[in-house]
C-alpha positions in Angstrom: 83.5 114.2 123.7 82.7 111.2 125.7 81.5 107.7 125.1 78.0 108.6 126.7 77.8 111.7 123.8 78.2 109.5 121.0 75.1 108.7 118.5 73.6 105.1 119.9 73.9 103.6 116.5 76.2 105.3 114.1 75.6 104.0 110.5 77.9 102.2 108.6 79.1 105.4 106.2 79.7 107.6 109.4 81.8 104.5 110.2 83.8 104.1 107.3 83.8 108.1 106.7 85.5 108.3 110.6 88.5 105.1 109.9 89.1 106.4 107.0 89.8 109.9 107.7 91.7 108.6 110.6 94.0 106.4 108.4 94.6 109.1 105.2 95.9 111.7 108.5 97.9 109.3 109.8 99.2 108.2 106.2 100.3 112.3 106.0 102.1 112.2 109.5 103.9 109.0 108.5 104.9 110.9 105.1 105.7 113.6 106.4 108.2 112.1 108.9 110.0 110.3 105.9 108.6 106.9 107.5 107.0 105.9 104.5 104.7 107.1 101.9 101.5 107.6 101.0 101.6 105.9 97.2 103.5 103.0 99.4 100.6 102.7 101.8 97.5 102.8 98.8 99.8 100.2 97.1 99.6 97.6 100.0 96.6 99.1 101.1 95.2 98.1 97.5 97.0 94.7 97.7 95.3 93.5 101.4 91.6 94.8 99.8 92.0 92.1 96.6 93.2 89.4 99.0 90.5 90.4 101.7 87.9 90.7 99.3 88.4 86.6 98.3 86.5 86.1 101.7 84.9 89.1 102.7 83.7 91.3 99.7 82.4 93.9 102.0 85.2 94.5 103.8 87.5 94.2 100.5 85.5 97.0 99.0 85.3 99.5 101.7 89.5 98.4 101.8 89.4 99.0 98.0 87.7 102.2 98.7 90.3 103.9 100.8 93.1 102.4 99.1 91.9 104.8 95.6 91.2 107.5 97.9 94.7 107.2 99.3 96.1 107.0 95.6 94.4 110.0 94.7 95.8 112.2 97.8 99.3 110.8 96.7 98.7 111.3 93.0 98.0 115.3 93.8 100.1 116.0 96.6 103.6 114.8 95.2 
């Protein structure tokens, strides 16, 4: 894959879909290396989206967004 094979305009939901998916695998690797974990991470995760969101709702809701779905992956894997 290079820059050149990319779509021209990806949308905003293939966006958000690709960061986030990025960040939860990440979130695992740091887990699993005893670095931190994953309920720690939603937790601030959750606390940057409500101060983000005083200025920038958009932003603070797609931070919101990944912040539950980080909870959740917590919630059922430990």
């Amino acid at each position: 894959m290079t820059m050149e094979t990319l779509p021209d305009e990806p949308t905003v939901r293939d966006l958000i879909h690709a960061i986030g998916g990025l960040t939860a695998i990440l979130v695992g690797h740091l887990e699993v290396a005893g670095v931190t974990t994953a309920t720690r991470i939603a937790g601030d995760l959750g606390n940057y989206a409500a101060i983000t969101a005083e200025t920038e709702s958009n932003a603070g809701d797609i931070l919101a967004y990944w912040a539950s779905v980080l909870r959740d992956v917590a919630d059922n894997h430990g």
